[in-house]
C-alpha positions as MATLAB code, in Angstrom:
seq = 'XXXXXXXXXXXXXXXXXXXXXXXXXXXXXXXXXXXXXXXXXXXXXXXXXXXXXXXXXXXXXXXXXXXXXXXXXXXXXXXXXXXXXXXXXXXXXXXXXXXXXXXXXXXXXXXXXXXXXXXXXXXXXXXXXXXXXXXXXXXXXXXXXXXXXXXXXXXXXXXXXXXXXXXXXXXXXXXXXXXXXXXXXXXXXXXXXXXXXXXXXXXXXXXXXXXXXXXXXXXXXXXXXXXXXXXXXXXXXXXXXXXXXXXXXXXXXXXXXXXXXXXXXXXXXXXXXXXXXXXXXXXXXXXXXXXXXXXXXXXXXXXXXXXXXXXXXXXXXXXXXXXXXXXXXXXXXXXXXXXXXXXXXXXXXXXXXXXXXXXXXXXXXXXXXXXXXXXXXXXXXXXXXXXXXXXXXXXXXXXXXXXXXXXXXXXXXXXXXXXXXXXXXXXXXXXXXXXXXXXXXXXXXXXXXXXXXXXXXXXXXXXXXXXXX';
ca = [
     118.811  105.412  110.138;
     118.012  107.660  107.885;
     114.373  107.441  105.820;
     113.832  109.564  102.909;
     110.960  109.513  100.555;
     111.860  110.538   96.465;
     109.152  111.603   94.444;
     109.035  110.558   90.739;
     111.038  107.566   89.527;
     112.208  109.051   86.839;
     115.785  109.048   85.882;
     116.024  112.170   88.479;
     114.704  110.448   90.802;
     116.406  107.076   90.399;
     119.841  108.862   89.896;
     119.078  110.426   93.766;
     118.192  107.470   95.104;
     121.431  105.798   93.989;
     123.396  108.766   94.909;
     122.214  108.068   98.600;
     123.018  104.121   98.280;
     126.613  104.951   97.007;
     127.320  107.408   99.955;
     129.440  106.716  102.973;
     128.718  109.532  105.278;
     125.350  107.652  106.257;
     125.816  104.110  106.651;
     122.194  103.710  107.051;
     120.033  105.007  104.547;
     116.481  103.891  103.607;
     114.637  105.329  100.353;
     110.617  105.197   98.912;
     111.099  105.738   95.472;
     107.165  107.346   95.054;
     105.062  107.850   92.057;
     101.793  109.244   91.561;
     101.844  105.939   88.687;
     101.618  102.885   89.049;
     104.817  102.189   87.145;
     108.250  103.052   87.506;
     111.131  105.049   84.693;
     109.334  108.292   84.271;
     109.756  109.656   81.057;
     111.916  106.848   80.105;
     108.795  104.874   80.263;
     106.724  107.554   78.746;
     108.624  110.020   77.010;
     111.597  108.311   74.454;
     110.199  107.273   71.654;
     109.629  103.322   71.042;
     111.454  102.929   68.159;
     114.224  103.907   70.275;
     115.597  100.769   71.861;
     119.249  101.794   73.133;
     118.064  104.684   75.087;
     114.741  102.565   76.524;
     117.625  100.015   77.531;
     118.390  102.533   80.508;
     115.412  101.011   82.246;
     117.825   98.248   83.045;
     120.049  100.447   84.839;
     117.443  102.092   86.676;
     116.192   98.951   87.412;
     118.794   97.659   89.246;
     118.410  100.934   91.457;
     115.257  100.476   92.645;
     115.210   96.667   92.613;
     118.276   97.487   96.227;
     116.805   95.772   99.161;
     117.313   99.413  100.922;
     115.132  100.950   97.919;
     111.452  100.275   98.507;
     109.561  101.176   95.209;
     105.944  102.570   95.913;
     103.741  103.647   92.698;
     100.194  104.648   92.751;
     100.740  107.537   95.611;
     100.287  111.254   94.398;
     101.878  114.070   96.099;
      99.940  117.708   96.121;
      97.155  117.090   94.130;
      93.815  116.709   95.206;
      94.005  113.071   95.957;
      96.961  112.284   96.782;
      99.113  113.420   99.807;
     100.339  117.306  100.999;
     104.173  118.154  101.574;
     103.671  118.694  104.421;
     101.945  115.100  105.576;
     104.345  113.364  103.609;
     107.482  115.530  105.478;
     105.687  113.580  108.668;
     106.336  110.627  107.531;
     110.345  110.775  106.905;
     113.331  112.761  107.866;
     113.920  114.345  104.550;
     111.694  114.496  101.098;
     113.608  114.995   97.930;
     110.846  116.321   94.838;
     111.654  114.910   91.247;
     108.532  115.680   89.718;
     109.818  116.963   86.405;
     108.275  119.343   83.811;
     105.327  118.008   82.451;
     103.404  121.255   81.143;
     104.135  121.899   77.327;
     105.171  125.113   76.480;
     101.840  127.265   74.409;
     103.131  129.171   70.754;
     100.554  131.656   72.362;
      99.044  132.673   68.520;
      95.288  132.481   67.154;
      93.478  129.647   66.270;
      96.304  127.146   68.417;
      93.046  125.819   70.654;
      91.401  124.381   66.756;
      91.035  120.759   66.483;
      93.414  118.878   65.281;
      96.370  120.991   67.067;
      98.007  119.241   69.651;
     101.073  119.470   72.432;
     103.814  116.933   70.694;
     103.741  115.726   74.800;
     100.349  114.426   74.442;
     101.009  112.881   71.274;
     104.246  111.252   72.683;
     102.077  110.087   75.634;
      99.437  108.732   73.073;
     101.982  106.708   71.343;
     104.089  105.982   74.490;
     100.564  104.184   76.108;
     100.687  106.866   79.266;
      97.241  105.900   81.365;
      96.411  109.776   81.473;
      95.588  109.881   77.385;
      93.709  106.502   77.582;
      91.136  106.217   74.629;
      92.338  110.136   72.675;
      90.966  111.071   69.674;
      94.289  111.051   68.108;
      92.911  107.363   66.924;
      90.046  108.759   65.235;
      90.567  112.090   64.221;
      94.224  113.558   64.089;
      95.396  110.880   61.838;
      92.812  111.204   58.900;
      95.246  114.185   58.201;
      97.356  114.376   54.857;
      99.907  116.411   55.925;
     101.040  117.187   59.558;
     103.510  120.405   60.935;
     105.220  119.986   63.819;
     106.555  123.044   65.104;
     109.383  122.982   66.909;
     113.520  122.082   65.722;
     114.232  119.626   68.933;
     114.531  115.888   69.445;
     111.089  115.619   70.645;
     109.846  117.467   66.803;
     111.905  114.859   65.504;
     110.885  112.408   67.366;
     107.272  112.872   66.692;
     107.626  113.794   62.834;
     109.791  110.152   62.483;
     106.804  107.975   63.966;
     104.428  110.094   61.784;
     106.580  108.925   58.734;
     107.646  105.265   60.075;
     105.935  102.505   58.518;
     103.487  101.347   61.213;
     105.087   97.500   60.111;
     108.034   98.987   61.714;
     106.679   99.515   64.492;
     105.011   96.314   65.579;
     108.002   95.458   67.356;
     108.012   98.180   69.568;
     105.827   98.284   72.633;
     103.531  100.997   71.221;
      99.729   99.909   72.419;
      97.109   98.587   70.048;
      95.003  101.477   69.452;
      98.010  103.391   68.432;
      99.653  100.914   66.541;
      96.155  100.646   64.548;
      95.599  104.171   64.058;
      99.166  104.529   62.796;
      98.515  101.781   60.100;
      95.659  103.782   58.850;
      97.233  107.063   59.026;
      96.808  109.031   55.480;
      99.628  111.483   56.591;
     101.862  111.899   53.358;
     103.740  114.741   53.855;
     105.304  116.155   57.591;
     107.121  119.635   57.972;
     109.408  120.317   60.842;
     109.549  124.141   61.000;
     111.356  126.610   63.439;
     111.794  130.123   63.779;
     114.960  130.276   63.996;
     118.268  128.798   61.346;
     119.580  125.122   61.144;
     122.453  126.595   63.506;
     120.450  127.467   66.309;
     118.188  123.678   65.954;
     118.331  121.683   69.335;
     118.101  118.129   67.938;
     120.784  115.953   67.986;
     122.957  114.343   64.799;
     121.828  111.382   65.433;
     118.582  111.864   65.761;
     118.381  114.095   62.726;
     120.107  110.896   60.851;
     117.523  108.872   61.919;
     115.057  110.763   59.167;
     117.147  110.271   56.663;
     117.264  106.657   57.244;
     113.335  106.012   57.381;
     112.254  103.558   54.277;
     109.486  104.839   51.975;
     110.231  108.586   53.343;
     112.549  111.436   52.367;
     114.225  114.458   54.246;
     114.038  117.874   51.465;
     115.950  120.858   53.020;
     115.759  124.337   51.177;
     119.308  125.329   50.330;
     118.410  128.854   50.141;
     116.756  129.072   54.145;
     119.957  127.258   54.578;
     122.433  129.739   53.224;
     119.781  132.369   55.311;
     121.781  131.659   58.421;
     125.525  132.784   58.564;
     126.787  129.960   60.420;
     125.852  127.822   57.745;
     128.272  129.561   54.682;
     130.858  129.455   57.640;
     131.168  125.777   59.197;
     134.432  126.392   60.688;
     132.853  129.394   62.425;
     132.556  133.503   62.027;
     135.563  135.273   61.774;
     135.680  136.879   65.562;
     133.480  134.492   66.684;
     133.697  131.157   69.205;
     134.236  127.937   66.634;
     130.919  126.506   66.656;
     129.941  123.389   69.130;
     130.737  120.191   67.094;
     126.947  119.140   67.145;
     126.675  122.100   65.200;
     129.140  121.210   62.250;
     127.601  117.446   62.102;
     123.951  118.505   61.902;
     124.745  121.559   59.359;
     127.062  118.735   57.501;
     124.116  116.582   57.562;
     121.518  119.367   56.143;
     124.193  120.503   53.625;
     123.971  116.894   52.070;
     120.098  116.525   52.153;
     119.766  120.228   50.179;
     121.782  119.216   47.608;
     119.452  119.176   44.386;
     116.397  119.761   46.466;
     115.432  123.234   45.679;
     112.911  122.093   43.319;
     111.252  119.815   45.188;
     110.294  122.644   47.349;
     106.908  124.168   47.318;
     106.417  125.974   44.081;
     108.948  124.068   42.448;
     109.243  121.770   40.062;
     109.396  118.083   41.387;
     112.732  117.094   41.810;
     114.379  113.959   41.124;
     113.984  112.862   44.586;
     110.784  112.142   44.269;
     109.969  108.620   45.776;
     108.856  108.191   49.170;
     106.813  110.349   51.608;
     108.418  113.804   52.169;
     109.634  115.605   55.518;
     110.695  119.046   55.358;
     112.689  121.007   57.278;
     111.756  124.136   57.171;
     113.793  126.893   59.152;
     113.414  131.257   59.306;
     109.601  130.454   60.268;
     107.893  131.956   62.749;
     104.045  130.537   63.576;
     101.780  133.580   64.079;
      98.337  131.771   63.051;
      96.455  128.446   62.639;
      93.934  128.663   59.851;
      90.572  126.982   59.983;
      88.367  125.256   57.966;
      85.304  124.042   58.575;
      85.810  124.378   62.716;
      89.340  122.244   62.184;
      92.598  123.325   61.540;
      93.355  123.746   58.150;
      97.032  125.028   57.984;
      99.653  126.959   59.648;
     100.515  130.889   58.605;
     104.067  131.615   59.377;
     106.020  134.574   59.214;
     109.178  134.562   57.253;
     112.012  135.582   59.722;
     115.439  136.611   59.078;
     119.162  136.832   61.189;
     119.027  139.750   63.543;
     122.883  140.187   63.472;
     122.484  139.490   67.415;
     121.873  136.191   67.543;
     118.293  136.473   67.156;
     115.639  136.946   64.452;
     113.642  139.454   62.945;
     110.453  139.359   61.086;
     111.015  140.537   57.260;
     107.288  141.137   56.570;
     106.772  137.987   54.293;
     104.304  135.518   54.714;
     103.778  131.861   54.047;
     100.885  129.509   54.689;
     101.342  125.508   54.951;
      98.240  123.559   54.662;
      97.728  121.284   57.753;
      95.501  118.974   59.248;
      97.818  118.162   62.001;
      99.297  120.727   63.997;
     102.079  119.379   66.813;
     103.882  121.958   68.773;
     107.101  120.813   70.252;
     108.321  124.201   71.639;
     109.795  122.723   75.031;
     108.590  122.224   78.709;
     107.484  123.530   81.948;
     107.302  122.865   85.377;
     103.872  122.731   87.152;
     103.448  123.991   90.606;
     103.153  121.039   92.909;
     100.678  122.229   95.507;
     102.185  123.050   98.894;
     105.595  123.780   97.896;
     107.192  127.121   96.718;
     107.361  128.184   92.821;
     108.626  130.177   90.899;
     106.223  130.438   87.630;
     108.793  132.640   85.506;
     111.435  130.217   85.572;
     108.949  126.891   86.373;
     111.193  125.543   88.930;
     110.849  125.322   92.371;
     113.227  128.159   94.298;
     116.442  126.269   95.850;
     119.962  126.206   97.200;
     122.181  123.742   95.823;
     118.857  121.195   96.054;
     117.846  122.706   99.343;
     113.744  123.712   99.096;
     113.812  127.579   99.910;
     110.516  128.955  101.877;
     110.692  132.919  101.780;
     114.253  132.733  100.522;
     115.113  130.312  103.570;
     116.212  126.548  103.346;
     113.225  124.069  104.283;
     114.408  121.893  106.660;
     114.339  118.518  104.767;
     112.604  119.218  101.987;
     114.950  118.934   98.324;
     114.460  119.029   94.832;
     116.675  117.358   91.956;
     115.749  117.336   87.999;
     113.974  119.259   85.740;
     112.323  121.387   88.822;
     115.130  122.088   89.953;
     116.974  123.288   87.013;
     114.262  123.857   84.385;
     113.864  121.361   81.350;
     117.413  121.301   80.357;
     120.468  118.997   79.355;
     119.731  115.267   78.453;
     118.676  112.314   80.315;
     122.736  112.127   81.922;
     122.495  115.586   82.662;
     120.392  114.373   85.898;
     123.291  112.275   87.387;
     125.293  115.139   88.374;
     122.347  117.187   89.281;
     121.247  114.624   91.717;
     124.511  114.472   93.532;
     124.766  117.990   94.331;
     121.365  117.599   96.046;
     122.610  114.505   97.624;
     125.728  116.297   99.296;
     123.187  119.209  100.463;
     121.217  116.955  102.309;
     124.141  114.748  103.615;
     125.518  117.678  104.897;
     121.894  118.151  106.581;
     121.859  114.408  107.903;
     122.813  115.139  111.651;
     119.995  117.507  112.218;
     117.351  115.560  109.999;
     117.366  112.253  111.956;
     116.651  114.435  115.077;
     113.802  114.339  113.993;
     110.786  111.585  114.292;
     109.931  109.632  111.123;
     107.164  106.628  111.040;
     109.031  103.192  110.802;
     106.535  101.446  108.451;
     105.576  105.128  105.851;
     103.331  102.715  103.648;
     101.147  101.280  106.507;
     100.213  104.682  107.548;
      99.804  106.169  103.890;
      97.153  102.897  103.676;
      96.031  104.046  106.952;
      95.159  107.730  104.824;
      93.935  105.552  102.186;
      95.710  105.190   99.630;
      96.892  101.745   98.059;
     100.865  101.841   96.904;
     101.272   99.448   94.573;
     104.803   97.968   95.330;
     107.479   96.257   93.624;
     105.752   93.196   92.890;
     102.971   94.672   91.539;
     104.927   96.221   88.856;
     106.524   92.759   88.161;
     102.876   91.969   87.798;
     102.037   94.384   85.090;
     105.622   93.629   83.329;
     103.803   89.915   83.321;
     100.533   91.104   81.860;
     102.284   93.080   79.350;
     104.348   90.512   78.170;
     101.292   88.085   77.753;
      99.303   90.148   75.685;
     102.111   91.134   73.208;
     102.232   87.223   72.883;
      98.469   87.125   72.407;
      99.365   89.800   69.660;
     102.467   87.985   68.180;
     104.172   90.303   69.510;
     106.828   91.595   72.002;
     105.557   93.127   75.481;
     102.874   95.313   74.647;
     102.014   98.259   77.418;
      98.581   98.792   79.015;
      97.431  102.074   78.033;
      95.266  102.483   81.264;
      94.640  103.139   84.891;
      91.947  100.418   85.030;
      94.393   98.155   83.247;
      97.563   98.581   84.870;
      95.549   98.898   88.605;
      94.032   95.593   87.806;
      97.365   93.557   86.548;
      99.211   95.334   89.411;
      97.111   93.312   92.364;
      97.133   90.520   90.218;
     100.580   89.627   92.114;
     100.385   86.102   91.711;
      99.923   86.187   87.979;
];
């Protein structure tokens, strides 16, 4: 048989595991699916936004994964940090370890004034929202939200993602499985006006069309695009593409098509214009040919946002034009993309944030670790979309099928969770998550509600040995 343990039950991690289920070459395959939580889906748990219900839906899929009597599911054990277990104690315990641990570091804007109050990763205000146990009881509840008008930095799905629940109506969101505190401090929010601002032109944005649709389909908000930073970037006077150049990627053509219909008319609702006839509902504006280079202060909080004006470089890149514009701001939310973290006891590479590999296999001084993998975003770096991980699995999959003879050579413990209680730790297993899905259904009904999550550790522990709810 052979036993391998898969850290992070993310989709990464799921998608491995049921890359080694639908394999041949090993009849006999038994897989932990570990997580330093005590609940299962990663970041679709923790990281896709609750308003979005089709994507969440994957948890059924993943489900079905881990729910395989040759899956065993075991939350609540950390690997490399300080209290949970080493690489190389956990390589004791089965013939091959496979590391999906993500890329949970936000990436800095690196300018003055970014550590003020009131300025904030977008991840931790996704985890706020999203009820992850780390946040618990943040001061986005008390403080962040007394803002009038919020900038999120950043021209991604996770900017847009952020700026929508800003803008939703908190109503809206009641029948979502956002927790209590957040659903409360959302209903008192006094944000009126969100930018979404990037450095570079609408061309060049990394969200998706349907995601960018999504804003203009919010009730009691509306999207205002410049038409003249649109007509800054080439691509945009050219749909079909530049003359000598590749046609540009259809997601390109739908999201400038959408943007060309939002501008129309809007120039003077703009700052420094005249209000324009749009002029109902709370405004978010997409800003673009902005570079960040300061947060402003006032009175020890942020205050506002200085940006540079930037201009196409002719290369594909920008360049500063020497202009200057400041956007007042009592919420600042970068959203300028991920990083790995170094897991302790395995190899990195903190240029790239990705643990050094070949085809999946671990390398240790530029040499394959015996049974040691990775799959996901440190493997690859935080790139592609949640499907992306499916294929990046299997290639790690065939590496360490092709590894299999030599791996079950070794010895591997035949009961791994006796002996990790033995080190002391305390997995909580499938049935303990059933437990908190229990607890979290009852009070959304105490709430009138749907399931509503447990924001923390104390919370979840407790409903999670409650088995026999």
């Amino acid at each position: 048989m052979l036993s391998v343990a898969v850290v992070g039950s993310g989709p990464s991690g799921v998608y491995t595991a049921q890359a080694l289920l639908r394999q041949s070459l090993v009849p006999d395959v038994r897989v932990h699916v570990l997580d330093r939580l005590p609940t299962p889906y990663g970041l679709v748990r923790y990281g896709v936004a609750p308003d979005h219900e089709k994507i969440k839906s994957l948890q059924n899929s993943l489900r079905a994964v881990l729910e395989d009597e040759r899956v065993t599911f075991v939350g609540n054990v950390g690997v490399g940090g300080p209290d949970g277990v080493s690489p190389a104690r956990l390589a004791e315990l089965y013939h091959a370890v496979v590391y999906c641990v993500g890329a949970s570091a936000d990436r800095a804007l690196a300018v003055p004034g970014e550590g003020l109050p009131g300025s904030y990763s977008a991840t931790r205000f996704v985890s706020w929202y999203s009820a992850h146990p780390d946040i618990g009881a943040d001061p986005f509840a008390r403080d962040a939200l007394a803002a009038r008008s919020a900038v999120v930095i950043g021209v991604g799905n996770v900017a847009v993602d952020v700026a929508r629940i800003l803008a939703r109506g908190a109503a809206d969101l009641r029948r979502t499985d956002v927790p209590r505190a957040a659903l409360r401090a959302l209903e008192e929010s006094r944000v009126r006006e969100v930018h979404i601002v990037g450095r570079r032109g609408p061309s060049q944005a990394r969200f998706t069309t349907k995601e960018l649709r999504e804003l203009g389909a919010l009730p009691g908000a509306r999207v205002v695009v410049d038409p003249t930073e649109l007509a800054l970037d080439p691509a945009y006077a050219a749909p079909d593409g530049l003359p000598g150049a590749l046609p540009l990627p259809a997601v390109v053509r739908r999201n400038l098509e959408v943007l060309r219909g939002w501008s129309v008319g809007a120039a003077g609702d703009m700052p420094g214009g005249a209000p324009g006839s749009a002029d109902a509902g709370r405004p978010i504006r997409l800003r673009f040919f902005l570079r960040p280079v300061e947060l402003l202060e006032r009175g020890g909080r942020v205050a506002g946002v200085r940006f540079a004006r930037t201009a196409p470089d002719g290369a594909g890149g920008v360049r500063d034009t020497g202009r200057y514009e400041d956007v007042e701001a009592q919420l600042v939310l970068r959203a300028v993309g991920y990083r790995g973290v170094e897991l302790p006891g395995l190899p990195f590479d903190p240029v790239r944030g990705t643990v050094p590999h070949a085809a999946g296999r671990v390398l240790r001084g530029g040499v394959p670790s015996p049974g040691e993998y990775v799959a996901g975003w440190i493997k690859r770096g935080p790139t592609g979309v949640i499907g992306s991980n499916r294929s990046c699995a299997k290639e790690t999959v065939a590496s360490l099928l092709a590894d299999a003879a030599a791996l079950t050579r070794r010895t591997a413990a035949d009961d791994p969770l006796a002996v990790l209680r033995e080190w002391g730790l305390r997995p909580v297993e499938w049935a303990g998550w059933l437990s908190i899905e229990r607890a979290e259904a009852e009070l959304g009904r105490s709430l009138g509600r749907g399931p509503v999550k447990i924001p923390d550790w104390a919370g979840l522990l407790a409903a999670a040995r409650d088995e026999n709810g």
